[in-house]
C-alpha positions in Angstrom: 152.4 145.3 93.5 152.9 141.9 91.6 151.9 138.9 92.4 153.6 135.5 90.9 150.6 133.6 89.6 151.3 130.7 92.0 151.6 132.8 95.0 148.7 135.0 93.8 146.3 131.7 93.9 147.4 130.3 97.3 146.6 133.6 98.7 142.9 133.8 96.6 142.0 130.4 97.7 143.5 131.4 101.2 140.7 134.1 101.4 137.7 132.0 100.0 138.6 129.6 102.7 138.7 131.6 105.5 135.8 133.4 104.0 133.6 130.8 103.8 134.3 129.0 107.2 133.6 132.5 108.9 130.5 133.6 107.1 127.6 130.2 107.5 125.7 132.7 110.3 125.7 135.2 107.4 123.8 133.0 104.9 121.4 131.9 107.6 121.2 136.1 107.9 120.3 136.4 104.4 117.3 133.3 104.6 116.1 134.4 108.1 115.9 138.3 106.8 113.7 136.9 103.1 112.0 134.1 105.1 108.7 136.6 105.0 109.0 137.6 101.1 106.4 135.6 98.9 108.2 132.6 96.9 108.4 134.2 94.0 110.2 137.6 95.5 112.4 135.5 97.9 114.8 134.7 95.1 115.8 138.0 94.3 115.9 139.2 97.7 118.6 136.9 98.4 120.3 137.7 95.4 120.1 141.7 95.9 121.1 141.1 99.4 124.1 139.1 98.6 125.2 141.8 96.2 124.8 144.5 98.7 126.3 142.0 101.0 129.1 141.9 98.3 130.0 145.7 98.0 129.5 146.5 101.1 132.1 143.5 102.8 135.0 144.7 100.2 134.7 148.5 100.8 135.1 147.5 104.5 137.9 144.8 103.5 139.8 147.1 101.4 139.5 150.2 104.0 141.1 147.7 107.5 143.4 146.5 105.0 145.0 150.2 104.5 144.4 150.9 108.2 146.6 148.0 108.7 149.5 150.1 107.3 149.8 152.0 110.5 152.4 151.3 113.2 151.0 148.6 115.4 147.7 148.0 114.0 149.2 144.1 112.3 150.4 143.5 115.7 146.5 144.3 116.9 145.6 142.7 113.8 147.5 138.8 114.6 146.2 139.1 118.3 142.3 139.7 117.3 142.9 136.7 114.3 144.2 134.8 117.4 141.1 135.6 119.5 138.6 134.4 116.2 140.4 131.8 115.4 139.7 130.1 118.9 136.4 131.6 119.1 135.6 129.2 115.5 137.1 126.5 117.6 135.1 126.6 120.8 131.9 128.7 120.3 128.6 128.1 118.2 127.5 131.6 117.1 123.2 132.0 117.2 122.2 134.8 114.6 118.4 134.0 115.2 117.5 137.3 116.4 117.0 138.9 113.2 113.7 140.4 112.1 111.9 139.2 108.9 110.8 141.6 105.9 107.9 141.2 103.7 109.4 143.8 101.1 112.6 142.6 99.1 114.6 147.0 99.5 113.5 145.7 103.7 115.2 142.6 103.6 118.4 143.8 101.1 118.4 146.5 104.2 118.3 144.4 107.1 121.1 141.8 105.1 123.4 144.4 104.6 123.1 146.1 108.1 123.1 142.6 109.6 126.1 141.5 107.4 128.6 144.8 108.5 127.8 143.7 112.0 128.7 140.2 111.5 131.4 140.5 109.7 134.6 142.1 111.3 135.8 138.9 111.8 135.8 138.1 108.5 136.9 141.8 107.6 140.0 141.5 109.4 140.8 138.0 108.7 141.0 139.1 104.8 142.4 142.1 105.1 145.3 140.4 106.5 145.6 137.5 104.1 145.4 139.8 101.1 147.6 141.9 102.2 146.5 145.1 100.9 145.9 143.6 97.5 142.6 145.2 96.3 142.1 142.3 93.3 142.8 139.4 95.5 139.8 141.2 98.0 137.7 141.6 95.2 137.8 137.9 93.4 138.1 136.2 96.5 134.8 138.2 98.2 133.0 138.0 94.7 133.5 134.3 94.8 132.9 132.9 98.3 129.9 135.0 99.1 127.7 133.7 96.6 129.1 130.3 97.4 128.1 130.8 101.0 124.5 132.1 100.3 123.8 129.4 97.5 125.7 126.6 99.1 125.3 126.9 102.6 123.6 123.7 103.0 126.5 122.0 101.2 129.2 124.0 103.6 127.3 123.0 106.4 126.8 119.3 105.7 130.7 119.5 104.7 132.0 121.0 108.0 129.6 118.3 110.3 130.9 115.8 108.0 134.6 116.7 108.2 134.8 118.4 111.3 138.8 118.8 111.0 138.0 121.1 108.1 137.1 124.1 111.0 140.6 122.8 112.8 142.2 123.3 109.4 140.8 127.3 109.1 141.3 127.7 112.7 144.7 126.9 112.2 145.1 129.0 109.2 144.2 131.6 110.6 146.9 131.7 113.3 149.2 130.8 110.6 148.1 134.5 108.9 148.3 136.0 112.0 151.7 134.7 112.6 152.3 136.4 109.0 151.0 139.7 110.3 153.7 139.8 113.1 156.4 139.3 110.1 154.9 142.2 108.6 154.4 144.6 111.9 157.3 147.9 110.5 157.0 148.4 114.2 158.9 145.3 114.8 161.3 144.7 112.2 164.6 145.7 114.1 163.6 143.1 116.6 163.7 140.3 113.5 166.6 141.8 112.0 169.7 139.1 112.3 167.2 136.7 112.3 167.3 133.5 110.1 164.7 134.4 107.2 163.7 130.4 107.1 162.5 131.0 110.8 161.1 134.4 110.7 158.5 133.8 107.5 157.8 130.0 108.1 158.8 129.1 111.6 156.5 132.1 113.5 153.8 131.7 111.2 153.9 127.9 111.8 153.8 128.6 115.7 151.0 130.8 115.1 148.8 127.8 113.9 150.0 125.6 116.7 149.1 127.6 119.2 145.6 128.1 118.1 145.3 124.5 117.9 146.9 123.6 121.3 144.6 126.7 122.9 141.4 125.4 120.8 141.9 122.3 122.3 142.7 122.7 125.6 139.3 124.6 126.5 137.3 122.5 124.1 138.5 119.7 126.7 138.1 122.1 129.8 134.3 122.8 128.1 133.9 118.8 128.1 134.9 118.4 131.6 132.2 121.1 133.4 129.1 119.9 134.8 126.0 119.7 132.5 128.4 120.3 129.6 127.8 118.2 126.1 130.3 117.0 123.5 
C-alpha cells in the first residue's frame, strides 16, 4: 500500500512517540538485567539486548497488526488503547523485580523475555498506528528503541520536566484508538451516511477527549483519598 510522504512521516513519528512514552520501564529492564555484567561487558549486553529487544518487538508488532484484520479485533483494539492510555495517565509502573545476570547471552535472555512481557501495550498501540504497514513498524521500532535504551535519562528528565508531554501521548493514543473504530469492517454500515469530516476527525478527536477528561478525573479522585500524594 502507498503512503504520501507527508502522511507516511506523521504516522512514523506517530509511532516513535507513542513508542517511546510506553517503553522508559523497558530501558530500566535492560540496566537492571546488565547491572551484574563487569564494565567492560555491560556495554554490549545492552546493546545485544536492545537488538533482540528490536526483532523480537516487530515480529510481535507486525503479527497483532495482521490479527487486527479480523472482524472485531480494532474494536478490542480502541477499547484496550483506551484502557493504556489512562493507565499512562494515572499509574507509575515498578519493573524492579527483575533478576540480574553476570553473563551478557543471560542478560540478552532475561531483556528479551522481560521486554515480550512488557510490551503489549506498546505492541498494540503500534500495531494500530501503523496500520498494518510493515516499513513504518520497522523504522519507527528500529529508531525509538535505541533512543529509549541510550537516552532514557534524557526521556526521563524530559517527561518530569514537561509533564503535559505524557497528557499529549495519552491523548494520542485515544486519538488512534478513535482511528481504529473508523476502521472496525464490522462497523462500517453503521458510519455509512455519515459526514466523512465527522467520522475520520470528529470520533478520533473524541477519542483523545475522553482519555483526557477520564485521566483527569481519577487523577483528581486519586488526590482526594486519605494518605494519597500529588
Amino acid at each position: 500500500m502507498e503512503v504520501e510522504t507527508g502522511t507516511f512521516m506523521v504516522q512514523l513519528l506517530k509511532i516513535m512517540w507513542i513508542n517511546i512514552l510506553l517503553s522508559g520501564d523497558n530501558a530500566v529492564v535492560i540496566a537492571l538485567a546488565c547491572r551484574g555484567l563487569p564494565a567492560d561487558q555491560r556495554k554490549w549486553g545492552i546493546i545485544l539486548g536492545a537488538g533482540v529487544a528490536i526483532v523480537l518487538r516487530i515480529l510481535f508488532t507486525g503479527i497483532v497488526a495482521t490479527l487486527m484484520n479480523l472482524p472485531w479485533l480494532k474494536l478490542i483494539g480502541a477499547l484496550l488503547l483506551f484502557w493504556i492510555a489512562v493507565q499512562l495517565l494515572v499509574e507509575n509502573t515498578d519493573e524492579n523485580d527483575i533478576k540480574e545476570s553476570h553473563t551478557i547471552w543471560g542478560a540478552v535472555r532475561v531483556v528479551a523475555i522481560a521486554d515480550l512481557v512488557m510490551s503489549l501495550d506498546n505492541v498494540v498501540a503500534i500495531a494500530a498506528a501503523a496500520g498494518g504497514n510493515w516499513t513504518l513498524i520497522i523504522i519507527g521500532l528500529g529508531i525509538s528503541i535505541p533512543l529509549i535504551v541510550f537516552g532514557a535519562q534524557l526521556v526521563i528528565l524530559m517527561l518530569e520536566r514537561w509533564p503535559w508531554l505524557v497528557w499529549i501521548g495519552a491523548a494520542l493514543l485515544g486519538w488512534v484508538a478513535g482511528e481504529l473504530i473508523v476502521d472496525e469492517q464490522a462497523l462500517q454500515g453503521f458510519f455509512k451516511g455519515w459526514n466523512q469530516a465527522v467520522v475520520h476527525y470528529g470520533i478520533p478527536a473524541i477519542g483523545a477527549a475522553i482519555v483526557v477528561a477520564i485521566g483527569y478525573a481519577l487523577k483528581m479522585r486519586h488526590k482526594e483519598e486519605p494518605g494519597a500524594t500529588a
